[in-house]
Every structure is written in structure tokens, then in C-alpha cells.
C-alpha positions as CSV (number, residue, x, y, z in Angstrom):
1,X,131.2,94.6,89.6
2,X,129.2,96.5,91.5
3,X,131.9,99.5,92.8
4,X,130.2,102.8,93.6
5,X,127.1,101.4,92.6
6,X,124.4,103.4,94.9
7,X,121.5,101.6,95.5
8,X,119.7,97.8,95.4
9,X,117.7,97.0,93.2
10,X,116.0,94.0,95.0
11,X,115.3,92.0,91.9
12,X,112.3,94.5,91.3
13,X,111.5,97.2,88.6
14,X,112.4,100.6,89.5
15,X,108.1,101.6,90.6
16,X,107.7,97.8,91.9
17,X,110.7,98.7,94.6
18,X,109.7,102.8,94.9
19,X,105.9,101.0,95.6
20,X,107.7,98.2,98.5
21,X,109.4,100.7,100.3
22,X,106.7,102.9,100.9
23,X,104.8,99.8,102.6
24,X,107.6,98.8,104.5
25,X,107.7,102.6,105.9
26,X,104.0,102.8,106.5
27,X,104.4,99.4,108.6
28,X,107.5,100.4,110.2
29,X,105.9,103.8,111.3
30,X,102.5,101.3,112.3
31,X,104.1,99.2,114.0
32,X,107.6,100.3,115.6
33,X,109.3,97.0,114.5
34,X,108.5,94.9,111.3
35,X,110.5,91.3,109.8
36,X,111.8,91.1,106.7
37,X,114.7,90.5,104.2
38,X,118.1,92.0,105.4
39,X,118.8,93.5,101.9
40,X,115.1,95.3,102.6
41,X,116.0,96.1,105.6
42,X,119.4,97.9,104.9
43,X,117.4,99.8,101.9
44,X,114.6,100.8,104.1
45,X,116.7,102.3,106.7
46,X,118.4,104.7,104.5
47,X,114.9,105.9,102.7
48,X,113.4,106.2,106.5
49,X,115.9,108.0,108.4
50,X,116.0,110.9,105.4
51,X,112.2,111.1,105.8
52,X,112.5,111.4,109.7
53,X,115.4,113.8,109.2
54,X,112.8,116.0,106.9
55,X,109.8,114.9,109.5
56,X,111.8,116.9,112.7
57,X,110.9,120.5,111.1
58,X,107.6,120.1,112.3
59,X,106.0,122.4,110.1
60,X,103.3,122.3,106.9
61,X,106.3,121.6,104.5
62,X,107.6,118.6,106.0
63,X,103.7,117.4,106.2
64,X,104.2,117.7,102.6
65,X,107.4,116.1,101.9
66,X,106.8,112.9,103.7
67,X,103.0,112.5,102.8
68,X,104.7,112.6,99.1
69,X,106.9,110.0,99.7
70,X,104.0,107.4,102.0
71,X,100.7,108.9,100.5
72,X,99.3,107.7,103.8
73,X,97.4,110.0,105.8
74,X,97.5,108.5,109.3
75,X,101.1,107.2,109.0
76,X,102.3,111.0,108.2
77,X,100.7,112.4,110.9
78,X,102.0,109.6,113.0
79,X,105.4,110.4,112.4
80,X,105.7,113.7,111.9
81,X,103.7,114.4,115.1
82,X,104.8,111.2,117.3
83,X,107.6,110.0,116.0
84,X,109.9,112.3,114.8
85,X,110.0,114.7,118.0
86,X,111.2,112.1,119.9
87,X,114.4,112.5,117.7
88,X,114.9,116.4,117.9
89,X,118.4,115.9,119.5
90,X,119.4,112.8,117.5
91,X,121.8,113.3,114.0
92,X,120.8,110.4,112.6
93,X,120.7,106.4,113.3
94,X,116.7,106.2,114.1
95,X,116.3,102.8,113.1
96,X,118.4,99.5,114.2
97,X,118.3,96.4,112.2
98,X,119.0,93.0,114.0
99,X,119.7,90.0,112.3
100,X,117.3,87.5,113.2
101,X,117.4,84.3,110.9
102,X,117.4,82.5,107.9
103,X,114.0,82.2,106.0
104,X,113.2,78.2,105.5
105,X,111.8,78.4,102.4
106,X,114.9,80.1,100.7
107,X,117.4,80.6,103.1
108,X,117.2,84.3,102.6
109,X,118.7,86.6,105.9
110,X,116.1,87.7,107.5
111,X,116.2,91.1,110.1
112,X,114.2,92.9,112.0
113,X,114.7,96.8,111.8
114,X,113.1,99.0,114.4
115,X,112.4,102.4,115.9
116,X,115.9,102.9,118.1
């Protein structure tokens, strides 16, 4: 059972999934819109949308946090310059994930999740 568990664990060890979501946030932030599993998907969504939230401040500290979390140059100064403004007004929900297919090889749900 699996009640009030908090997060997935996507069948990876703990720095294998910290390492997969920070390239799934540097392509999302890349690209706009990327393909992949639903289960990444859903886990990437929450991890982006708190490092937008901390990406509106604007200021040398938010720099900071999110270059911490991506250790990419370009795509923190991508999204705390470009991307994040664009969401001053917004409380949340940046990203939307639509459900696209199912992989041939394993039949896995796949989604897309993009920049709302």
C-alpha cells in the first residue's frame, strides 16, 4: 500500500531520479514542450512549478535557488528572465500535461507536458 506515500520513485535510485528530473527541466525550459512517460510527467510538474514559483522573485537569490536545483547556466537565465515573468499574476498550474499515447515497445502512457 502506498497511502500517504509522497513521491515516485520511478524504478530509479534516489541521485539517478534527482539527476532525470533536472534534464527533463532543462528540456522543458529549452524547449516549451517535451514527450515522455506520464508518471515523469506528473513528477516533473510538481518539481517545476516550485522552481517557477521561486523563479518570479526576480532577484539574485532566486538566480541562486534554481541554478542549484538545474546547474545549467543558460536554462536559469532562461527562466528566471523569460519565463517566469510571464507568470507574475498566475498562483500556480504553469505546466499542462496531455496524454498522448501508449509507447509500442512497452505499452507505457506516454504525455506531453508543456509551458501553459
Amino acid at each position: 500500500m502506498r497511502h500517504r506515500h509522497g513521491y515516485r520513485k520511478l524504478s530509479r535510485t534516489s541521485s539517478h531520479r534527482a539527476a532525470l528530473l533536472k534534464n527533463l527541466s532543462i528540456a522543458l525550459v529549452e524547449h516549451g514542450r517535451i514527450e515522455t512517460t506520464l508518471a515523469k510527467a506528473k513528477t516533473l510538474r510538481s518539481v517545476f512549478e516550485k522552481m517557477v514559483t521561486r523563479a518570479k522573485a526576480g532577484d539574485f537569490n532566486a538566480h541562486r535557488a534554481v541554478f542549484a536545483k538545474l546547474q545549467d547556466k543558460k536554462a536559469t537565465k532562461k527562466l528566471v528572465e523569460e519565463i517566469a515573468p510571464k507568470y507574475a499574476e498566475r498562483n500556480g498550474g504553469y505546466t499542462r500535461i496531455i496524454k498522448t499515447r501508449q509507447r509500442r515497445g512497452d505499452s507505457a502512457e506516454m504525455a506531453i507536458i508543456e509551458l501553459v
